[in-house]
Every structure is written in C-alpha cells, then in structure tokens.
VOLO-312746 format. One line per field, with one value per residue (C-alpha): y, z, x; residue in three letters. Coordinates in nm, 2 decimals. Example, Ala and Ser with C-alpha at 12.3 -4.5 7.8 and 13.67 -1.06 7.14 Angstrom:
north = [-0.45;-0.11]
up = [0.78;0.71]
east = [1.23;1.37]
res = [ALA;SER]
//
This chain:
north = [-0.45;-0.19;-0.26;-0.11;-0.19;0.04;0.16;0.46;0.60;0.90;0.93;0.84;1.09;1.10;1.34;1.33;1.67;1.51;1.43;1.47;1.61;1.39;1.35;1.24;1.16;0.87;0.79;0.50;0.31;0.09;-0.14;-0.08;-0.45;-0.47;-0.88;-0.99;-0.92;-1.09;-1.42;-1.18;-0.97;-1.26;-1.43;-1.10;-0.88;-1.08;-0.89;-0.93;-1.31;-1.40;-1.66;-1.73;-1.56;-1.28;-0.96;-0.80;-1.05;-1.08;-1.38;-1.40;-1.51;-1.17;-1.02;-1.13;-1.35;-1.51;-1.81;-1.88;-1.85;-1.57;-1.20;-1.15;-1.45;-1.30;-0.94;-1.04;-1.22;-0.94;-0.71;-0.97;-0.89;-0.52;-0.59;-0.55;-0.77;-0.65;-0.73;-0.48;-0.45;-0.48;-0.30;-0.37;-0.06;-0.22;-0.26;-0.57;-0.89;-0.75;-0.99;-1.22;-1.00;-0.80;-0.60;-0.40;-0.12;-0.01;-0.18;-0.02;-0.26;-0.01;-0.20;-0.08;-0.18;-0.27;0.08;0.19;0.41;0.31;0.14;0.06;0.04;-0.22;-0.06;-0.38;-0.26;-0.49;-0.50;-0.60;-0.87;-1.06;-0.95;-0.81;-0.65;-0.50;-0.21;-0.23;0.07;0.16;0.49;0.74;0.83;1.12;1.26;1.42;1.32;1.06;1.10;0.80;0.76;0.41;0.33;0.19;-0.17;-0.36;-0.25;-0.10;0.14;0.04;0.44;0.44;0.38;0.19;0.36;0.63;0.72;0.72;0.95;0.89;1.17;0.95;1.05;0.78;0.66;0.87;1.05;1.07;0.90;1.06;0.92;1.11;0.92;1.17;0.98;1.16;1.09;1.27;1.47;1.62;1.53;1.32;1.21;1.24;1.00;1.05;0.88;1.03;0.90;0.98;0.74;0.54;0.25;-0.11;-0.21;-0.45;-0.10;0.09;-0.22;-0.22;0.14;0.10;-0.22;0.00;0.32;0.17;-0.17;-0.38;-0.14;-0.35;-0.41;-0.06;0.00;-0.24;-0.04;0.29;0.16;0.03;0.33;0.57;0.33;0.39;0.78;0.83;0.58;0.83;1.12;0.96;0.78;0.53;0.13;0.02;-0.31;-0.51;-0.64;-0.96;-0.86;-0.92;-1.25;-1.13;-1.02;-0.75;-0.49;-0.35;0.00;0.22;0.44;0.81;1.08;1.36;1.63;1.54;1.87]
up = [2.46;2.37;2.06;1.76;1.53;1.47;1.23;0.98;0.87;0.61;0.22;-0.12;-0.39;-0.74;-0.99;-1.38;-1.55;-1.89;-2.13;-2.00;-1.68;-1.41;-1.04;-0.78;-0.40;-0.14;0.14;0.27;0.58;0.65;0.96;1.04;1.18;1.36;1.20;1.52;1.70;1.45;1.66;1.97;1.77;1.58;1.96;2.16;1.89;1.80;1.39;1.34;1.21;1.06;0.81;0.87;0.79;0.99;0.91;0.84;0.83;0.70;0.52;0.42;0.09;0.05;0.02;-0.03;-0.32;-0.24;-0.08;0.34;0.43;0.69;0.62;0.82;0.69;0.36;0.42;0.56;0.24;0.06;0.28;0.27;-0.12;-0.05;0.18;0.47;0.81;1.05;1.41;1.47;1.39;1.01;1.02;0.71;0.59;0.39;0.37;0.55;0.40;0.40;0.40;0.22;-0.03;-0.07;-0.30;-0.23;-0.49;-0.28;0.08;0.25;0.46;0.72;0.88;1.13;1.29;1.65;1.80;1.62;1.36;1.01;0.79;0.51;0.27;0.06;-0.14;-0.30;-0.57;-0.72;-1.05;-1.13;-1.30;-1.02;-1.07;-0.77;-0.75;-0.50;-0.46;-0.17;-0.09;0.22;0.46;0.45;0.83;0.79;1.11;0.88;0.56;0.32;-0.01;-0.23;-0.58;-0.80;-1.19;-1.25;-1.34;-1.32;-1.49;-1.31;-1.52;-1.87;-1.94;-1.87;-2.05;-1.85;-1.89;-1.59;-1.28;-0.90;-0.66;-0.29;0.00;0.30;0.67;0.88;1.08;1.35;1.52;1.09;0.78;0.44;0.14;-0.18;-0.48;-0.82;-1.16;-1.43;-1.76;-1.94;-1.61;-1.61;-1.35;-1.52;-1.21;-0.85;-0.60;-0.20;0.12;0.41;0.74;1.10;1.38;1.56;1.84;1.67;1.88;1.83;1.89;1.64;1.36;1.44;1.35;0.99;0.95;0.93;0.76;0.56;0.44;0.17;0.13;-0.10;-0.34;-0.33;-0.45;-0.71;-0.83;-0.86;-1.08;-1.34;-1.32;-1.34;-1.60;-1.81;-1.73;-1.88;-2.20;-2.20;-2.19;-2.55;-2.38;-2.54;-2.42;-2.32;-2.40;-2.09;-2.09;-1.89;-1.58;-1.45;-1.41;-1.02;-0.84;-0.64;-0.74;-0.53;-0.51;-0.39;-0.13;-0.22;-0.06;-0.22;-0.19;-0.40;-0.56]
east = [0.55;0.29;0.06;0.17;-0.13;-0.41;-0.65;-0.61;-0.94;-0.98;-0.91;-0.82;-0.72;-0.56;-0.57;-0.45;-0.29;-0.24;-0.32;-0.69;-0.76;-0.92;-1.00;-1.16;-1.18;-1.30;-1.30;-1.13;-0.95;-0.63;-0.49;-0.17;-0.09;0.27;0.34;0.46;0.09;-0.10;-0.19;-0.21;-0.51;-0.69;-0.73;-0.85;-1.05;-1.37;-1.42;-1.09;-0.89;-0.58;-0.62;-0.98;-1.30;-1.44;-1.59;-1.23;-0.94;-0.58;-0.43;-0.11;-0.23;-0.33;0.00;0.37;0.42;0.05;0.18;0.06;0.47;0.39;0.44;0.71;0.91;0.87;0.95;1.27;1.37;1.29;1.52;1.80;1.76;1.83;2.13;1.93;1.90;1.61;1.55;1.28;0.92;0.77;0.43;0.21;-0.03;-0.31;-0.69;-0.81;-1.03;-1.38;-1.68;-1.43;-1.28;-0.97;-0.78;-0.50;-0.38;-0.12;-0.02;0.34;0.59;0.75;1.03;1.24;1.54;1.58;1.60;1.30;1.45;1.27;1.52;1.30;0.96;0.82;0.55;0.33;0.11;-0.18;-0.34;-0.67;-0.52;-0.43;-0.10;0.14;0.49;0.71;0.96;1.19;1.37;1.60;1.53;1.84;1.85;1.62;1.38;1.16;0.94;1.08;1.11;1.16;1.14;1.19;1.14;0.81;0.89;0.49;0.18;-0.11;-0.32;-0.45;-0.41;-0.03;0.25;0.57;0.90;0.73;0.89;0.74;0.79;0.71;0.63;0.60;0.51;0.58;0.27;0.17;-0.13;-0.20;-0.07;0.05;0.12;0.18;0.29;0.35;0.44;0.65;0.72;1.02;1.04;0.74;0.44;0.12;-0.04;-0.05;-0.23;-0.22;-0.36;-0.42;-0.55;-0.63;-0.50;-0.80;-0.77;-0.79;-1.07;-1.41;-1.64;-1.37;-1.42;-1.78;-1.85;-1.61;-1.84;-2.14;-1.98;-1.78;-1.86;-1.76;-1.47;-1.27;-1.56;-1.61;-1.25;-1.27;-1.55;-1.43;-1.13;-1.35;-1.60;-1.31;-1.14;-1.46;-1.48;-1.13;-1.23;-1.46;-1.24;-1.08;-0.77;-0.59;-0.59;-0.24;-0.24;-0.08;0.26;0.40;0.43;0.84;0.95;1.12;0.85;1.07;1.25;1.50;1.58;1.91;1.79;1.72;1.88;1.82;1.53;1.25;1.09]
res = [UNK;UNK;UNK;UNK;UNK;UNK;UNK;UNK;UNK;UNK;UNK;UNK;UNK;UNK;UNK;UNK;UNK;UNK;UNK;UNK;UNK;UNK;UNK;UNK;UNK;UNK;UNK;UNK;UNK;UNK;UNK;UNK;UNK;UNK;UNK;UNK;UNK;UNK;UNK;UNK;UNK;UNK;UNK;UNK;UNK;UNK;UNK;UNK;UNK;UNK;UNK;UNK;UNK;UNK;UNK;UNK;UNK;UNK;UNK;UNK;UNK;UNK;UNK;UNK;UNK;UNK;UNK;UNK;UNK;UNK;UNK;UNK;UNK;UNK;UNK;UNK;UNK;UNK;UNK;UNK;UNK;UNK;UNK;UNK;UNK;UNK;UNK;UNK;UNK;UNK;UNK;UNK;UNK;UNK;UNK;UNK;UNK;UNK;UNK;UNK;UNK;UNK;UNK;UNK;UNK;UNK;UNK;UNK;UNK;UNK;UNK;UNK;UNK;UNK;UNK;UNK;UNK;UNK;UNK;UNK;UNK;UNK;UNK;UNK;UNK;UNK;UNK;UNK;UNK;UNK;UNK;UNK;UNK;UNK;UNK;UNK;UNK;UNK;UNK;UNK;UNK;UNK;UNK;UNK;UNK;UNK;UNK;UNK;UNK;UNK;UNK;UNK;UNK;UNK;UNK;UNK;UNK;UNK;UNK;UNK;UNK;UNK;UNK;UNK;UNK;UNK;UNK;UNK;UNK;UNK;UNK;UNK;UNK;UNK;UNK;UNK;UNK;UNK;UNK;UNK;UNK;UNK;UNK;UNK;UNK;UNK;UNK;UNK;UNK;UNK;UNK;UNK;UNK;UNK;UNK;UNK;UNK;UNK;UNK;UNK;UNK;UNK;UNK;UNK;UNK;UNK;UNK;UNK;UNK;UNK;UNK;UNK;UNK;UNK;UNK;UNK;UNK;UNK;UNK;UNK;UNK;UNK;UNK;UNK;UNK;UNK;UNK;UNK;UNK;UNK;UNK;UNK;UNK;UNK;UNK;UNK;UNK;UNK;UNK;UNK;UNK;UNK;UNK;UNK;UNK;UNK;UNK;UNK;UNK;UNK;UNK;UNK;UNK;UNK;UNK;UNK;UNK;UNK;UNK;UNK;UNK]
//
C-alpha cells in the first residue's frame, strides 16, 4: 500500500465585501493523514503521535464528535447517515496538535470508495466556543473541480447572521490543495475564504523545518480570529449574539450537481 498522508504547506485567506470591507492573508499548513496509517505514522515518525503528546500530534478527541471512538469509526457513521457505505480510504485535512494545542476552523473528510474515485466530504467547522458541526455531502462523479454548496446550519462568526449559504470549490488533493468557500446571503456574495497548499513529504526533517517556521500554529490561529474579530468591531459591525448550536451534530447534504457560478 503506498502512503497516502502528507503535509500541505502554504495559505490562508478571506476577504469580506459587505457590509465593510476586510481582508487579510497567512500563512499556514495542514496533514493530510489517510485514517488507516495512523498507528503506522505515530510508530515510524518520531514529531509525530496519535493520541499522545509530541511536538505535532492527532487525537481523536480533536475531531468527530470529541469522543476517543476512532476517526474512521466515526466517519463511517456519518456516511451511513448520508446513504453511503465506504470501503476505501477516508483522508482527514486538518492542522495537527501543536505543542499541545489545537483548533481547527475548518478540517475536510475526503472519503473515497474502493477504486479510488472520491465519493464524498465532511467539512467539520469549529467555533471558538468549543462548539463543532459537520456537513456531509456526496461527490457527483465529476473528474474535475467540485462544487458543493450546503445551508449554513452552526454558528461560527459573531459578525454573521445564520440563514447564509456556503459554497465549496474543491480540488481534490494533489501535487496542491484548493479550497474556496463563498457565503451568500439573499444570493449575493458577502464573504469568501480559500486555502491553498503545496504538497511536501510527511517526514521527521519536513515536521522539523514547520516546527521552526511555523510554530505554535494553532495558537497563532486562535489569535488572528480575535485580532480580526476586534479589527471589524472596529470597523462598526454589529455583535450577533450566539444561538444554541443544533441539537444533531451533522447535517447531511444532497449532493450538488450543478455548476456553481
């Protein structure tokens, strides 16, 4: 079996049209772990653990529904939800535990059936609440970039109303990594947000150089929400006060076939 796990290195962006305009950029980086070679990777990369300290790690407690039932275990579940049975591999796009600490704002299930061909995403999105909530959505057979798009259902952004609408652009992981998300509300574009990343080897010398580049990465995300958070206070936008978040913790979505413009 060859690995499928490797690390994504490059940059954050999202930028507001209205009702004030804002933006800004960072850079960033992401492991995209295949589930299945977890144990393999905790045992032969020495910065690198699953479910115990190290200088970047991943516990299951991380992610999913915040419970130590493995990844995989629960992705499935979630796909049985959506009428789907895998056999193939579930990768997991997300920043790892760093120096002990992780937050995720956005981490992306791709799970694919046996012959390889994607089948479908769970986008997980965090709040700084300690909140989380997923969106599973199946892949139209479709060789090129997918386009999904879902109702938003769990609140993120203290600046945003619910009631919006996300739209996905998705290239599937390769030599580089896209992701383009645009929110609408009454049709017409607010905010955009998009990753993009260059493949790299998941190696000890590869971690070692993020270590010293990039460290405390998930701290440093944390940061920038609030700073941005007060920037657009700033700005004169109004406080959303938070709703309860939804009682299911996945949302399942019909797959999306059309052309999103």
């Amino acid at each position: 079996m060859n690995p499928q796990s490797s690390l994504y290195v490059g940059s954050v962006m999202h930028r507001r049209m209205r009702p004030r305009v804002h933006h800004f950029r960072y850079t960033a980086f992401w492991l995209l772990i295949d589930l299945d070679e977890l144990p393999r990777l905790s045992r032969t990369l020495r910065l690198f653990s699953y479910n115990r300290f190290n200088l970047f790690s991943l516990y299951d407690t991380d992610h999913g529904d915040g419970s130590s039932t493995p990844l995989r275990v629960q992705a499935e579940h979630q796909l049985r939800s959506a009428g789907l049975v895998l056999d193939g591999r579930i990768r997991l796009l997300c920043m790892p535990r760093t120096f002990g600490h992780c937050f995720n704002p956005l981490s992306i299930y791709f799970c694919h059936h046996a012959d390889g061909s994607l089948a479908a995403l769970i986008y997980q999105v965090h709040n700084t609440f300690g909140e989380r909530h997923s969106y599973v959505i199946p892949v139209t057979p479709n060789p090129g970039t997918i386009h999904q798009r879902c109702q938003k259902a769990f609140h993120v952004s203290p600046f945003m109303d619910m009631g919006l609408t996300y739209e996905f652009r998705i290239t599937a992981p390769g030599e580089r990594l896209a992701v383009g998300i645009r929110v609408k509300a009454d049709d017409r574009p607010m905010f955009v947000a998009g990753l993009v990343g260059a493949c790299r080897a998941l190696t000890d010398k590869a971690l070692a150089l993020i270590g010293l580049t990039k460290p405390a990465i998930t701290l440093k995300v944390v940061s920038a929400i609030h700073w941005e958070a007060l920037r657009l206070w700033l700005k004169g936008l109004r406080y959303r006060p938070k709703p309860a978040a939804p009682a299911d913790m996945t949302s399942v979505v019909p797959a999306t076939s059309e052309h999103l413009s």
